[in-house]
C-alpha positions as CSV (number, residue, x, y, z in Angstrom):
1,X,-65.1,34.4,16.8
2,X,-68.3,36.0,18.2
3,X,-69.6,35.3,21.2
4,X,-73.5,35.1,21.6
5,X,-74.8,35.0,25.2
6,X,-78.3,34.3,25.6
7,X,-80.7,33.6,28.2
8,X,-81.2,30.1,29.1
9,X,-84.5,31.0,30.6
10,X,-86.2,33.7,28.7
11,X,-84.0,33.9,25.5
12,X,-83.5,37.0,25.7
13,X,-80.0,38.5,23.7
14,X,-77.8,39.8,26.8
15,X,-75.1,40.4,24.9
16,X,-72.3,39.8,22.0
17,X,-68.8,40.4,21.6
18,X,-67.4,40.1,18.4
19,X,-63.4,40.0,18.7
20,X,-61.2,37.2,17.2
21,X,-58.5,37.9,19.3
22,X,-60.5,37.0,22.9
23,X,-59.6,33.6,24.0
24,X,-61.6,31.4,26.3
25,X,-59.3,31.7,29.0
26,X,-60.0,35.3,29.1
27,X,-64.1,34.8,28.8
28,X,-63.3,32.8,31.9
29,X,-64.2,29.3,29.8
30,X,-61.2,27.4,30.8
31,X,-63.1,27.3,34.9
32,X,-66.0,25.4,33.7
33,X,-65.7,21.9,33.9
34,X,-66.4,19.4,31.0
35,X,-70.3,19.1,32.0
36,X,-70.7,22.7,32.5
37,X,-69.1,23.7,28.8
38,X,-71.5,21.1,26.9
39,X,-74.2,22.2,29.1
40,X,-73.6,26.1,28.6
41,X,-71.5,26.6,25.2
42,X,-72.2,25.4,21.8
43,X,-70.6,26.4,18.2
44,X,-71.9,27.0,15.0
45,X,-70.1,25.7,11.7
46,X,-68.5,29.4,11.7
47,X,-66.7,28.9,15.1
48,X,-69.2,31.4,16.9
49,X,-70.2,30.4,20.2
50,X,-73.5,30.5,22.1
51,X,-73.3,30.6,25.4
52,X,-76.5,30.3,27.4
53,X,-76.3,31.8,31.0
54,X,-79.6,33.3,33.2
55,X,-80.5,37.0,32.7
56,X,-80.6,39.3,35.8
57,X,-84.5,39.1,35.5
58,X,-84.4,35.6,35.6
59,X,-82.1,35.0,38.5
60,X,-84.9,37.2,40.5
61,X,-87.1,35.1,39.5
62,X,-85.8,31.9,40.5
63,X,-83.9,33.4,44.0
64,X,-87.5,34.4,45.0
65,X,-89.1,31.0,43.3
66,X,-86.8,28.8,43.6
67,X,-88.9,25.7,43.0
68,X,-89.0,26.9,39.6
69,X,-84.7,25.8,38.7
70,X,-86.6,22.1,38.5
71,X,-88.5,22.9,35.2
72,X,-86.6,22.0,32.1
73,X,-87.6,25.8,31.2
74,X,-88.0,27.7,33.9
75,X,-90.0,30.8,33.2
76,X,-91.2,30.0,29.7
């Protein structure tokens, strides 16, 4: 399985591990609840995931602009 993770802001590629033997318990998966997994992770047809999180440029942004984590996509 690889695992894709992308900027849910900017769309930038922040990284990608590509390991069939890492479970979502160890990417730390199994703490996000229901809402959280549908909201962050999606898979492909090939079992790849694509997990959208906030870049470190991002999270500046919105910790100094805060009023800007109310737009469906913040800093596009």
């Amino acid at each position: 399985m690889a695992v894709i993770y992308t900027c849910r802001c900017c769309n930038v590629l922040i990284g990608r591990i590509n390991d069939d033997q890492v479970t979502e318990k160890q990417l730390g998966f199994h703490w996000l609840t229901p809402d959280e997994r549908r909201d962050i992770i999606s898979y492909n047809d090939e079992g790849h995931a694509s997990v959208r999180v906030v870049c470190e440029t991002c999270q500046e942004m919105l910790e100094i602009n805060p009023e800007l984590s109310l737009l469906s996509d913040p800093l596009q």
